[in-house]
MARRO-964462 format. One line per 2 residues: number of its first residue (from 1); for each residue y, x, z of N, C-alpha, C. Coordinates in steps of 0.2 Angstrom, whole numbers, plus 5000, padded with zeros to 4 digits. Layout:
<sites>
NUM = Y:X:Z:Y:X:Z:Y:X:Z | ...
</sites>
This chain:
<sites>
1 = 4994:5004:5000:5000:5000:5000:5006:5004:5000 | 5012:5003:4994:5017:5006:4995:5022:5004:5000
3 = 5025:5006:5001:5032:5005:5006:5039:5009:5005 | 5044:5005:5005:5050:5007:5005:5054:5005:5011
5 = 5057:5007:5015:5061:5006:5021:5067:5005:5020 | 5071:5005:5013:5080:5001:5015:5078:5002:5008
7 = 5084:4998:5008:5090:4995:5000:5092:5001:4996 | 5093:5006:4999:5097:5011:4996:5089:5016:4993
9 = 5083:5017:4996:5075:5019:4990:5077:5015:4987 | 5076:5009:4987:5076:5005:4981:5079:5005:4978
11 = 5084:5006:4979:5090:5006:4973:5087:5014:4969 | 5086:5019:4972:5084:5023:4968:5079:5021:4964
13 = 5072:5020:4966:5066:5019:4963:5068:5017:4956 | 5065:5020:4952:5064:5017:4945:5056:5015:4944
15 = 5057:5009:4942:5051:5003:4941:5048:5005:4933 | 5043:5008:4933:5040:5009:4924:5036:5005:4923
17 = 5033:4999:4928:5026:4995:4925:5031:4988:4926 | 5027:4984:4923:5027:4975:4925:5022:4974:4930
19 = 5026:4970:4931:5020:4967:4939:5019:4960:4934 | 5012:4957:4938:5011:4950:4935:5013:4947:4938
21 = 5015:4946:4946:5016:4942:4950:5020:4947:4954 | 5028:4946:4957:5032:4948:4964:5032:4943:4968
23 = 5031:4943:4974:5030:4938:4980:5038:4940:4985 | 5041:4936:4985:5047:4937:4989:5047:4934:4994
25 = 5044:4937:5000:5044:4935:5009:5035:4941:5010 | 5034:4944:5015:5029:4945:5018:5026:4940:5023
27 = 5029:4934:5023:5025:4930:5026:5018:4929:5027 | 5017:4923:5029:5009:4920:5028:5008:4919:5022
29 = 5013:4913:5019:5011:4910:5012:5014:4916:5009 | 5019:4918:5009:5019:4926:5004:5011:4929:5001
31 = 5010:4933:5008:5003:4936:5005:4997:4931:5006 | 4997:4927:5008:4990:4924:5005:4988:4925:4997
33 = 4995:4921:4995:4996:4919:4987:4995:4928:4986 | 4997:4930:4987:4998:4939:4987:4990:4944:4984
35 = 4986:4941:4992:4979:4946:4990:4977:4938:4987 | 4977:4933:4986:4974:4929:4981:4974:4932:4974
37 = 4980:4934:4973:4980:4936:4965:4978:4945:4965 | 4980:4948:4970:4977:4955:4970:4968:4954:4968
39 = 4964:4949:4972:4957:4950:4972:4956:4946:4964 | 4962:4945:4962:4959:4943:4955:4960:4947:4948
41 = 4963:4955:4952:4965:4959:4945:4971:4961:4946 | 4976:4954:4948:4983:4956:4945:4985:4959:4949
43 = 4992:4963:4945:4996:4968:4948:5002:4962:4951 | 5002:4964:4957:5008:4963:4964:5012:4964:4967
45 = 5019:4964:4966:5024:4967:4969:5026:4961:4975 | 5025:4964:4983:5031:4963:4987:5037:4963:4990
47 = 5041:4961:4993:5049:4962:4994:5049:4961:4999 | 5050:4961:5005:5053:4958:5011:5060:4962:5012
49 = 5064:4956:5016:5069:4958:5019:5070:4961:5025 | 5063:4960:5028:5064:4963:5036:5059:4969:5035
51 = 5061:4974:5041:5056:4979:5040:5048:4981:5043 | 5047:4974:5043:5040:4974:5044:5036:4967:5040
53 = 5032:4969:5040:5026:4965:5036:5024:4959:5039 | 5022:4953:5040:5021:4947:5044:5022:4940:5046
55 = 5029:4941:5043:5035:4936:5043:5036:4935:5053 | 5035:4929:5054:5034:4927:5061:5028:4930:5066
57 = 5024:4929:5061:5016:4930:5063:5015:4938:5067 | 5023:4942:5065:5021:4947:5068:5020:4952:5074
59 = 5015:4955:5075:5011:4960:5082:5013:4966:5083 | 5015:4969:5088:5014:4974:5090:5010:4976:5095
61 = 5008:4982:5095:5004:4985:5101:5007:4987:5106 | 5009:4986:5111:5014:4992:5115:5009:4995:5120
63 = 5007:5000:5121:5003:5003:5126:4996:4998:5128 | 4992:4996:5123:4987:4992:5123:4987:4986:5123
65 = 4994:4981:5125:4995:4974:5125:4999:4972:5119 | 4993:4966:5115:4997:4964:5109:5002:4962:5108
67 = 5009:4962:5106:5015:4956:5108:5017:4953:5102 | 5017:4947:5103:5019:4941:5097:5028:4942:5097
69 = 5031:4948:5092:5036:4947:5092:5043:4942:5092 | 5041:4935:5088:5042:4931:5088:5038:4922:5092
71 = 5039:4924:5096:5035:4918:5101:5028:4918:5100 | 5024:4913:5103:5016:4914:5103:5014:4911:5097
73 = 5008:4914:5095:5007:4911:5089:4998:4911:5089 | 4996:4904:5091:4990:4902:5091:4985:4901:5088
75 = 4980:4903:5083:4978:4899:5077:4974:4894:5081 | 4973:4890:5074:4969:4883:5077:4968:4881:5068
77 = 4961:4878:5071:4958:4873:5064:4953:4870:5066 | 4955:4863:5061:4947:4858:5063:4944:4860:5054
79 = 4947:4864:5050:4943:4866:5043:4941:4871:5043 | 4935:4871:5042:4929:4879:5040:4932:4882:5035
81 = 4932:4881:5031:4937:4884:5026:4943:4887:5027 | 4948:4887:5030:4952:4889:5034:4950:4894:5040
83 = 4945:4893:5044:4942:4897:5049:4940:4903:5044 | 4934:4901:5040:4931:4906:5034:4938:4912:5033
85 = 4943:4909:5032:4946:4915:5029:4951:4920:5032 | 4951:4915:5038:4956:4921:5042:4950:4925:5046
87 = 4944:4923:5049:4942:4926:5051:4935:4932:5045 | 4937:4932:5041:4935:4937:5036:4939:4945:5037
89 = 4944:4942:5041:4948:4948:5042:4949:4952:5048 | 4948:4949:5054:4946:4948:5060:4945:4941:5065
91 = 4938:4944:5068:4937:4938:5074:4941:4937:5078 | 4940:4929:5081:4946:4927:5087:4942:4927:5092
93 = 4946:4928:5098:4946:4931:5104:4943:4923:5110 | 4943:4915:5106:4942:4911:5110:4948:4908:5114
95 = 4952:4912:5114:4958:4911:5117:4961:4902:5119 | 4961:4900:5124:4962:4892:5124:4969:4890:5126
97 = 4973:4889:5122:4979:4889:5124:4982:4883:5131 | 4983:4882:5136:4984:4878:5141:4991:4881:5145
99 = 4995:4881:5141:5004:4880:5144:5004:4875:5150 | 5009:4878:5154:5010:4874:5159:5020:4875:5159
101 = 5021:4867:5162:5028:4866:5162:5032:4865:5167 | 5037:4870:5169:5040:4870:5174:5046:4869:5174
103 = 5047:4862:5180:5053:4859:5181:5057:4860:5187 | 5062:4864:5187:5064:4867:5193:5061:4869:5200
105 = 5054:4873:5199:5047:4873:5201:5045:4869:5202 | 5043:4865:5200:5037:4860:5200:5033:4862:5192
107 = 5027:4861:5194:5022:4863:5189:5017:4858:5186 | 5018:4857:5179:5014:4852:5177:5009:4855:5171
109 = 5004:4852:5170:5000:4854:5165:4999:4851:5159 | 5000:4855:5152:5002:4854:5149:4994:4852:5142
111 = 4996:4851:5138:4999:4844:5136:4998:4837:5143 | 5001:4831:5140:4999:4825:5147:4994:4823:5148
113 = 4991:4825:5152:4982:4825:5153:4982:4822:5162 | 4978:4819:5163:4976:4816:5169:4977:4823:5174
115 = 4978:4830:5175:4979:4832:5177:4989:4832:5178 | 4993:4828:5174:4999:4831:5173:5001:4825:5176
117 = 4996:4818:5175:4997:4812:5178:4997:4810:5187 | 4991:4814:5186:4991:4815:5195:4997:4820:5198
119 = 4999:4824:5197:5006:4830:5198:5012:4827:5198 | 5012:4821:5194:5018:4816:5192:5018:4812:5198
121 = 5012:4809:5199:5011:4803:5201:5007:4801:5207 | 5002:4806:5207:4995:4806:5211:4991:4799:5208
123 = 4992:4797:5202:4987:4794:5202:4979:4799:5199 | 4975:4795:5201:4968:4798:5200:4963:4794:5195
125 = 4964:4786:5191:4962:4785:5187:4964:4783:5182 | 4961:4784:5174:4965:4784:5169:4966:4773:5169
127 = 4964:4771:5171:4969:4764:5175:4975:4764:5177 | 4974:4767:5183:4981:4769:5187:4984:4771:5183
129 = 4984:4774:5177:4989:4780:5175:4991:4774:5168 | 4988:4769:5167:4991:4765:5161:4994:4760:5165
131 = 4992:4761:5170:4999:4752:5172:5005:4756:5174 | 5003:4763:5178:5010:4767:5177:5013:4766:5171
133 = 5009:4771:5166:5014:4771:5160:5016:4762:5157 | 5014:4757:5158:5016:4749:5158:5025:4749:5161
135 = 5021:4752:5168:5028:4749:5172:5033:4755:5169 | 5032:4759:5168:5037:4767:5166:5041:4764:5158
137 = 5038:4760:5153:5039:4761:5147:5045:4758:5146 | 5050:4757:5143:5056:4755:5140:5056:4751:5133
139 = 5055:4744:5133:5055:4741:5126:5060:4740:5121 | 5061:4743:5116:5064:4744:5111:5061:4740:5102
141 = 5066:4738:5100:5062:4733:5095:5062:4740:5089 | 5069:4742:5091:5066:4748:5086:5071:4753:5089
143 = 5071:4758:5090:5071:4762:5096:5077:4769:5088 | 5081:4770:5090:5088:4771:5086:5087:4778:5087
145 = 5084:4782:5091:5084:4791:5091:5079:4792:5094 | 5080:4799:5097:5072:4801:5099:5073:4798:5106
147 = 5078:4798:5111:5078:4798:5119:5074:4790:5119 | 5077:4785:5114:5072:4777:5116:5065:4777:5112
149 = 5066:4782:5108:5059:4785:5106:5054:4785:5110 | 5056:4792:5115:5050:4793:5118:5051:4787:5125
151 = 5057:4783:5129:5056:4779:5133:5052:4775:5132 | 5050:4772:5125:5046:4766:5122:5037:4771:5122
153 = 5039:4776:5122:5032:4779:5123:5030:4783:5128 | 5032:4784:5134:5030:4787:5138:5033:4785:5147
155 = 5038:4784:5143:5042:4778:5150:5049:4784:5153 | 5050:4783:5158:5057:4787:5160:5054:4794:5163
157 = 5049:4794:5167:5047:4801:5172:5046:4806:5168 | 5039:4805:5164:5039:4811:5159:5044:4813:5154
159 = 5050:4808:5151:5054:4808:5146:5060:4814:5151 | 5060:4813:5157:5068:4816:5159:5065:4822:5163
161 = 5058:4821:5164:5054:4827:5168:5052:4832:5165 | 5049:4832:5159:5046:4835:5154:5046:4835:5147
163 = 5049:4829:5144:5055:4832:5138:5061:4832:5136 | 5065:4827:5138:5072:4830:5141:5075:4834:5140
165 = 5076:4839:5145:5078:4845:5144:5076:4849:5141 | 5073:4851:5138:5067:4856:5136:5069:4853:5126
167 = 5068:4847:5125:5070:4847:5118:5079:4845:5117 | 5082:4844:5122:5091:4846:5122:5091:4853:5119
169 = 5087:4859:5124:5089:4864:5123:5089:4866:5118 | 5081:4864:5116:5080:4868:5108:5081:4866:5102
171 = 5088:4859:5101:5089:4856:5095:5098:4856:5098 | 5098:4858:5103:5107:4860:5102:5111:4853:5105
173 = 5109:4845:5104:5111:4841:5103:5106:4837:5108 | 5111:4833:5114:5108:4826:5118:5102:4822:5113
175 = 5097:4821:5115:5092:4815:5113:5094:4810:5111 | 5100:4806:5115:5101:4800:5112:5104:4803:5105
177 = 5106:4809:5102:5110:4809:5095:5104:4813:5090 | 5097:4812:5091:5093:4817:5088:5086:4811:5086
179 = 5086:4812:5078:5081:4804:5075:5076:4806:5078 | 5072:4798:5079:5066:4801:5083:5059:4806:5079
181 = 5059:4806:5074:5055:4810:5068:5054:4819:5072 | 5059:4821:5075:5057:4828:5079:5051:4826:5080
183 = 5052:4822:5087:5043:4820:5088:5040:4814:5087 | 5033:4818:5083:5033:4811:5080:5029:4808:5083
185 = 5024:4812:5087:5019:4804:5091:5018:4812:5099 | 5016:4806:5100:5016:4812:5109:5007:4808:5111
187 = 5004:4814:5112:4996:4813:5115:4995:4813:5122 | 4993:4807:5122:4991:4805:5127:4985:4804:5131
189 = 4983:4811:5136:4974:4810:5136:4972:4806:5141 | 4968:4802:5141:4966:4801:5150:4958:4803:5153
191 = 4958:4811:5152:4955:4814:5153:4958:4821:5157 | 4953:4825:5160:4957:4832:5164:4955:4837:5160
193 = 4959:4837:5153:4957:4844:5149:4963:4847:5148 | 4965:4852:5148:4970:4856:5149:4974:4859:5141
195 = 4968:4858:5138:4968:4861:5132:4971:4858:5127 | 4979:4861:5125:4984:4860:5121:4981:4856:5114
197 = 4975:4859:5111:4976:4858:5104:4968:4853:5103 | 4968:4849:5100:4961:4845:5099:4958:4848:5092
199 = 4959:4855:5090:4954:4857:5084:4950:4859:5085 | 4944:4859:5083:4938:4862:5084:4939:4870:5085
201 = 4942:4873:5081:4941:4881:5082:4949:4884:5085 | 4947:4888:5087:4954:4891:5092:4954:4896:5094
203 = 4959:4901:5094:4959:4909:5097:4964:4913:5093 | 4966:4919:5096:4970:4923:5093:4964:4930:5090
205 = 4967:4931:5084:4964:4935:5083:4965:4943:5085 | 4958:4945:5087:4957:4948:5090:4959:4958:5086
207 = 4967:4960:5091:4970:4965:5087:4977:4963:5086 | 4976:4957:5086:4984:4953:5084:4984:4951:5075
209 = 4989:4951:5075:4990:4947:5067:4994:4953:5063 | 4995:4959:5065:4996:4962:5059:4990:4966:5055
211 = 4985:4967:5060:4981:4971:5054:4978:4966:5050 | 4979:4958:5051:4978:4954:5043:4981:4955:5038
213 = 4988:4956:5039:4994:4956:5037:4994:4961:5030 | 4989:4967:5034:4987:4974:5031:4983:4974:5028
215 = 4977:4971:5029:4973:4969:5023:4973:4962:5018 | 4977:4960:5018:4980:4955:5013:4983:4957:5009
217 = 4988:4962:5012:4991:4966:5006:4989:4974:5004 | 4983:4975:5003:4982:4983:5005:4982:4984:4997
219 = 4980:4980:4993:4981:4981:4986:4987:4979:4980 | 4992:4980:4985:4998:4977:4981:5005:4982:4985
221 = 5012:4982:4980:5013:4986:4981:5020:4982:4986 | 5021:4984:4991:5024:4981:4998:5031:4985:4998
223 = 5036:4982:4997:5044:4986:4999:5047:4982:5003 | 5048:4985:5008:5053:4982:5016:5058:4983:5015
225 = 5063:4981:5018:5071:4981:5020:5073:4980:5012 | 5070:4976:5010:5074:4973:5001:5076:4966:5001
227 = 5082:4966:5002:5083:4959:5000:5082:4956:4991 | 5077:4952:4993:5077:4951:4984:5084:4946:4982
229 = 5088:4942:4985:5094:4939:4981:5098:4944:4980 | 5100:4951:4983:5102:4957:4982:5100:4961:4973
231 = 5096:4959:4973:5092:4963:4968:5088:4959:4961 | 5092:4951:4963:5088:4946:4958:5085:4950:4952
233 = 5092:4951:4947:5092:4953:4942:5086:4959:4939 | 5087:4961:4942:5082:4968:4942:5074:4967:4944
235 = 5073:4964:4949:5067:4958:4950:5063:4954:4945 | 5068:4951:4943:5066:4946:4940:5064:4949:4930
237 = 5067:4955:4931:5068:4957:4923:5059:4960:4924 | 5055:4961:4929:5049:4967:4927:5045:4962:4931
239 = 5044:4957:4930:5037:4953:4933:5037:4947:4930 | 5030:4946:4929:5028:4939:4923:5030:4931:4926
241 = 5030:4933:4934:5032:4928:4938:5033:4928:4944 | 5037:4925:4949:5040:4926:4953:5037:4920:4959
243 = 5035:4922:4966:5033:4916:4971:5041:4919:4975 | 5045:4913:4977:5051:4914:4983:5047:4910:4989
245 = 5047:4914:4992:5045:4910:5000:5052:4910:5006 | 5058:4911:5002:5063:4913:5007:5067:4907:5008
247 = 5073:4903:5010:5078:4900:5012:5079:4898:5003 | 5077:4888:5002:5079:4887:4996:5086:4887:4994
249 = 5089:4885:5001:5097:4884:4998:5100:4891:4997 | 5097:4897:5002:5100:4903:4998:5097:4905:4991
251 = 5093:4902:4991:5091:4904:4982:5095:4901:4976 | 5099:4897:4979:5103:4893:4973:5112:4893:4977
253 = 5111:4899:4981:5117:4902:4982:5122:4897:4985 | 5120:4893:4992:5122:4886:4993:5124:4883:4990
255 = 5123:4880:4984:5127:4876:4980:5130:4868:4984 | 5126:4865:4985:5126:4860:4987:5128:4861:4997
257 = 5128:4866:4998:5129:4868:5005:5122:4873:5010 | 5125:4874:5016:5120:4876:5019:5115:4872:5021
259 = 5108:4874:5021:5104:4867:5026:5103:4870:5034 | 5101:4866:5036:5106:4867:5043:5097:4870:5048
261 = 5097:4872:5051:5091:4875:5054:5094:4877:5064 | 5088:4876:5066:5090:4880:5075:5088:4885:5074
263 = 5092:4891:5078:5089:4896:5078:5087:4899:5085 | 5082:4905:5086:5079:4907:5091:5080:4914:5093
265 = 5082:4915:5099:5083:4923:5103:5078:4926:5105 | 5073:4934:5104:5068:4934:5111:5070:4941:5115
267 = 5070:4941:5118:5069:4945:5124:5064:4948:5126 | 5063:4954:5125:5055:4957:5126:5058:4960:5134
269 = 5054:4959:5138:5053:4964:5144:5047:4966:5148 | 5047:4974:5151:5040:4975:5153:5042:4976:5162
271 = 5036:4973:5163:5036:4972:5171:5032:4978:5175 | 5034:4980:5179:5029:4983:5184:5024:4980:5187
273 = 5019:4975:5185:5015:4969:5188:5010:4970:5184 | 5002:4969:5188:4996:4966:5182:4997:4958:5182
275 = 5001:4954:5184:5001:4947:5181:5008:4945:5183 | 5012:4940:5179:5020:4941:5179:5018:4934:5181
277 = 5015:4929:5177:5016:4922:5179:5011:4918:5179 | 5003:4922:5178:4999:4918:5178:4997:4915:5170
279 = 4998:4915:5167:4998:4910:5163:5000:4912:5155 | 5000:4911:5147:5002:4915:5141:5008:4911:5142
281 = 5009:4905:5142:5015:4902:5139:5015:4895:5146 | 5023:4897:5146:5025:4893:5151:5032:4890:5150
283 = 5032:4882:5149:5038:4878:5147:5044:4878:5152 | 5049:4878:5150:5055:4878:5156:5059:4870:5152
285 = 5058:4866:5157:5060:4859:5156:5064:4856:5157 | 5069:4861:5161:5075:4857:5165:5080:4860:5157
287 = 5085:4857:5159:5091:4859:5156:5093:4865:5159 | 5096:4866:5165:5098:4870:5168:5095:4878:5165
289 = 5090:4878:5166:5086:4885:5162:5089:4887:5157 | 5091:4891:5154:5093:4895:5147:5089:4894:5141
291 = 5083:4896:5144:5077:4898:5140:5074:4891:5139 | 5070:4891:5135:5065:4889:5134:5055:4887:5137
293 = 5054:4896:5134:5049:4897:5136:5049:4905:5139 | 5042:4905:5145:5041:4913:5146:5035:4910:5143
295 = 5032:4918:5137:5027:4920:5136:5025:4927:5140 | 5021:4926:5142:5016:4934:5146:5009:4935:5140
297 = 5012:4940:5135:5007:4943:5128:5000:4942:5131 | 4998:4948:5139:4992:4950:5141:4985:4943:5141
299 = 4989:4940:5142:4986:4934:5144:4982:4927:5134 | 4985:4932:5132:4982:4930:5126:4975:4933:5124
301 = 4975:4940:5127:4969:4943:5126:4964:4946:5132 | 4966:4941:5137:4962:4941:5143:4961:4948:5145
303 = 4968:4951:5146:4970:4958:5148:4973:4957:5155 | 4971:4954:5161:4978:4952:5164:4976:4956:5169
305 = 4970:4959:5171:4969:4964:5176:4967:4972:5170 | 4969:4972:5164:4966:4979:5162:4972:4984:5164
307 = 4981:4982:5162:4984:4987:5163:4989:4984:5172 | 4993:4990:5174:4995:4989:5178:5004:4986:5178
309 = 5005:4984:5171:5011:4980:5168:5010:4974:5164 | 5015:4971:5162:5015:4966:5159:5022:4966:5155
311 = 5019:4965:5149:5026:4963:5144:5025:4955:5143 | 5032:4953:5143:5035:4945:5146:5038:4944:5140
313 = 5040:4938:5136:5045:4938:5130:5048:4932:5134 | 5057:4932:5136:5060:4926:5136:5063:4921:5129
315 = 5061:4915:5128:5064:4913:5122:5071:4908:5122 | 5075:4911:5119:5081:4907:5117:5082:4903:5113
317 = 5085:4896:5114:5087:4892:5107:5093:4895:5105 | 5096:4897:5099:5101:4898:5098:5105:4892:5093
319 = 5113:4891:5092:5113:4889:5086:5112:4895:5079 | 5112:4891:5074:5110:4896:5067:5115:4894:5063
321 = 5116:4901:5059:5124:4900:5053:5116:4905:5048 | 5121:4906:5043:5117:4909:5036:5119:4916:5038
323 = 5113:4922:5038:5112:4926:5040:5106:4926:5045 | 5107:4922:5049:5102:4923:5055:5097:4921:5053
325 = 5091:4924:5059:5083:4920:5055:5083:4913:5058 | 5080:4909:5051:5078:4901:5052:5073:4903:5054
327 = 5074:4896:5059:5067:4895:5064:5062:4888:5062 | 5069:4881:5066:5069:4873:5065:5070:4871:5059
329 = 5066:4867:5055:5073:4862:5050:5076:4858:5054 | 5082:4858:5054:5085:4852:5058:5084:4847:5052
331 = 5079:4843:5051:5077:4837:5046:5080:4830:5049 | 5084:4831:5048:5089:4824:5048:5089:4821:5040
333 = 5093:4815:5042:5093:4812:5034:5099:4815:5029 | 5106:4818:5034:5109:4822:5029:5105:4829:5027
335 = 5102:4833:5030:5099:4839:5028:5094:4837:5023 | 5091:4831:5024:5083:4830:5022:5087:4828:5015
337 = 5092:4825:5013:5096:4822:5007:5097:4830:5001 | 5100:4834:5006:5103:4840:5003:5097:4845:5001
339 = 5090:4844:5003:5085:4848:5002:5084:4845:4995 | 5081:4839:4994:5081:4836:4987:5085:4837:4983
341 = 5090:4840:4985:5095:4840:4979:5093:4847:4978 | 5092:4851:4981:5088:4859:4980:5080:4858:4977
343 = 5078:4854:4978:5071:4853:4978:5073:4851:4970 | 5076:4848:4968:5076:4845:4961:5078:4852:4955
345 = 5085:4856:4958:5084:4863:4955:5079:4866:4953 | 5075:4865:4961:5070:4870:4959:5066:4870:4954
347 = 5064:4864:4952:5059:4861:4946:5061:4863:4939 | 5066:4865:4940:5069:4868:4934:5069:4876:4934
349 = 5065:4879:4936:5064:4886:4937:5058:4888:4935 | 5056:4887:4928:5050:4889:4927:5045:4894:4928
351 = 5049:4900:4928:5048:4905:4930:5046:4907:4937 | 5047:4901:4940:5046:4904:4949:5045:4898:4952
353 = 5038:4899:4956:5033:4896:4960:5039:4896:4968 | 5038:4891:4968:5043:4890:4977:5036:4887:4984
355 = 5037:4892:4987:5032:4889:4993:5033:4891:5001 | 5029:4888:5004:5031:4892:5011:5037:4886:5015
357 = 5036:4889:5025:5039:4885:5026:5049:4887:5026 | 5050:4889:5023:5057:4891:5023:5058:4887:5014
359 = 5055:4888:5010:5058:4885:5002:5053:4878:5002 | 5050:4877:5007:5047:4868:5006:5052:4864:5013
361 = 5057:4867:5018:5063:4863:5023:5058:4863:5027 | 5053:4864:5030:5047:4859:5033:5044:4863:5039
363 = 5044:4863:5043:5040:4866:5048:5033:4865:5050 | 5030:4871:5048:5022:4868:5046:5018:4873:5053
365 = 5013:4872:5057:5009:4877:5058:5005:4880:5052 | 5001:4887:5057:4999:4893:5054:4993:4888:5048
367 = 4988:4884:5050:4985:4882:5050:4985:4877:5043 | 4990:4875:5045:4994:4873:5037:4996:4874:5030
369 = 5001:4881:5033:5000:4884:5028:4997:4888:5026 | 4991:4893:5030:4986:4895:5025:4982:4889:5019
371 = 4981:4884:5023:4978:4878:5019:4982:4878:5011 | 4990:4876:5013:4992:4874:5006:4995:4880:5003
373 = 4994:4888:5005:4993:4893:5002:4989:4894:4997 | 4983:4894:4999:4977:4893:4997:4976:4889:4991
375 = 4977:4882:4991:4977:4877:4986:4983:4880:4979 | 4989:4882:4982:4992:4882:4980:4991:4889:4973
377 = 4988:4892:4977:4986:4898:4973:4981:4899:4968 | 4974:4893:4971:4970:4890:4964:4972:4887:4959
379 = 4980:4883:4959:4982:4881:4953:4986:4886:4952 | 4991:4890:4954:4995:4895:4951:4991:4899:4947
381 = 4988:4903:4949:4986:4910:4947:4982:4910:4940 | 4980:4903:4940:4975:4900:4934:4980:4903:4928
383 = 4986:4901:4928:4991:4902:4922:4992:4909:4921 | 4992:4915:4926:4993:4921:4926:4988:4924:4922
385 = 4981:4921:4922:4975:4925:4921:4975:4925:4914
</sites>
């Protein structure tokens, strides 16, 4: 794999071959589509603008503990197919994710599971716990943003206890002013299973998620710190076809405006502790909190007694302007309106394949987007060949 490390190699480098395919982002859906078309022959060019390979997805090693640079990143799948191929690259570790949410100390467990009901409430049967939720609910004929939203679905205690705060923080904007479609349904167990995800397979891969990153791309040729809207021209002149996985409306140089997104801060710190909090991912509920989330890395790979520290990540909501990294679509119906008008551009770019969750507005898990990676690359590359 090649690499170039800034703007200014690249600017030297003189290109003598055509590439079949350039893929603009080192993302997920970047290189999926990436060693898709490498395992089929074609020549590959890479670009990313950050100086590491992995988009979000990406790991470091710090002194033996892996760290989710950018917040926790869990796989999960209920499709074999999906499983089949990430673990072709490495196994997962098993890892069960079980976050717990704290509300000016008080501790609840996460998702709402008969565990989180009795902590609420003390109730102990999943009876008790639906005449509660009867007497808690809030009737609404049609419920005009998320706050009557979730009151119509979950009642007033969990809504101001446990989502509330926590989604004021990370959407910048009171609940009563945010449409209910953030969240679209909220699960409800009435069982004591702690376990966030209801997919059959689940775990972090075991390593972390950049050495996939590196055998996805080991056959293709990878340049870092390249902005491709820097360098369209030249891009675009030496490859038979172009995938953008980057920000649609910078690809059409905001025409119709920016699309609006939240963004997120993280803070990496190492403790002098073998266990900082117990726990990989811990919610902060209240307003009053800054953060969002503490992630403790060790605890993804069941290191919590191997070293005698711990590396912590605090997460911040931030607001986002153009420059910073998108994180949220803020999908409201003005942003959702101004994506279609981008979306309709796009169709008229024959030349360039648009995917991923930054050129589709959408915020997708990992699991997702390998899916429609995948799909995406059995009709693409078909043309290529």
């Amino acid at each position: 794999m090649h690499t170039e490390f800034a703007d200014s190699a690249w600017q030297k480098r003189q290109i003598s071959n055509d590439y079949d395919l350039t893929v603009v982002g080192a993302g997920l859906f970047g290189s999926i589509v990436a060693y898709e078309a490498s395992q089929r022959g074609l020549k590959v060019l890479v670009v990313e603008r950050r100086d590491h390979i992995g988009g979000n997805c990406y790991t470091t090693n710090i002194d033996g503990i892996i760290v989710h640079q950018y917040g926790a990143h869990v796989f999960r799948t209920s499709d074999p197919n999906v499983l089949s191929f990430v673990t072709q690259f490495a196994p997962l570790n098993n890892f069960v994710n079980s976050p717990i949410a704290n509300f000016h100390g008080r501790l609840f467990n996460l998702p709402f599971n008969m565990n989180t009901f009795y902590e609420l409430w003390g109730t102990v049967t999943p009876s008790e716990v639906a005449a509660k939720l009867d007497e808690q609910r809030v009737a609404y004929d049609h419920p005009a943003n998320l706050e009557e939203h979730m009151l119509a679905l979950v009642g007033r205690d969990i809504y101001e206890i446990l989502v509330k705060g926590y989604t004021e923080k990370q959407w910048g904007h009171p609940c009563n002013e945010l449409p209910s479609s953030i969240i679209r349904r909220v699960p409800l167990r009435f069982t004591f299973d702690n376990n966030y995800y209801n997919d059959t397979f689940q775990g972090v891969p075991i390593g972390g998620y950049t050495p996939i990153f590196k055998k996805l791309l080991e056959r293709c040729d990878v340049h870092l710190g390249v902005d491709y809207l820097e360098h369209r021209a030249e891009l675009n002149g030496q490859t038979r076809r172009l995938l953008y996985t980057g920000a649609l409306d910078a690809f059409f140089d905001y025409r119709f405006g920016p699309l609006e997104y939240r963004g997120l801060r993280f803070e990496h710190e190492r403790f002098p502790m073998s266990n900082y909090q117990g726990v990989a991912v811990m919610n902060f509920t209240d307003n009053e909190t800054p953060y969002t989330r503490v992630i403790e890395h060790k605890h993804f790979d069941f290191a919590r007694s191997a070293f005698d520290f711990s590396i912590v990540t605090h997460e911040y909501p931030q607001a986002w302007k153009p420059g910073l990294d998108p994180y949220y679509p803020m999908e409201d119906q003005t942003n959702r309106i101004r994506f279609h008008q981008y979306a309709a551009l796009a169709v008229n770019e024959t030349a360039t394949w648009f995917g991923g969750r930054l050129a589709d507005y959408h915020y997708n898990d990992m699991q997702e987007t390998i899916r429609s990676a995948l799909v995406s690359a059995d009709v693409w590359l078909d043309t290529l060949e």
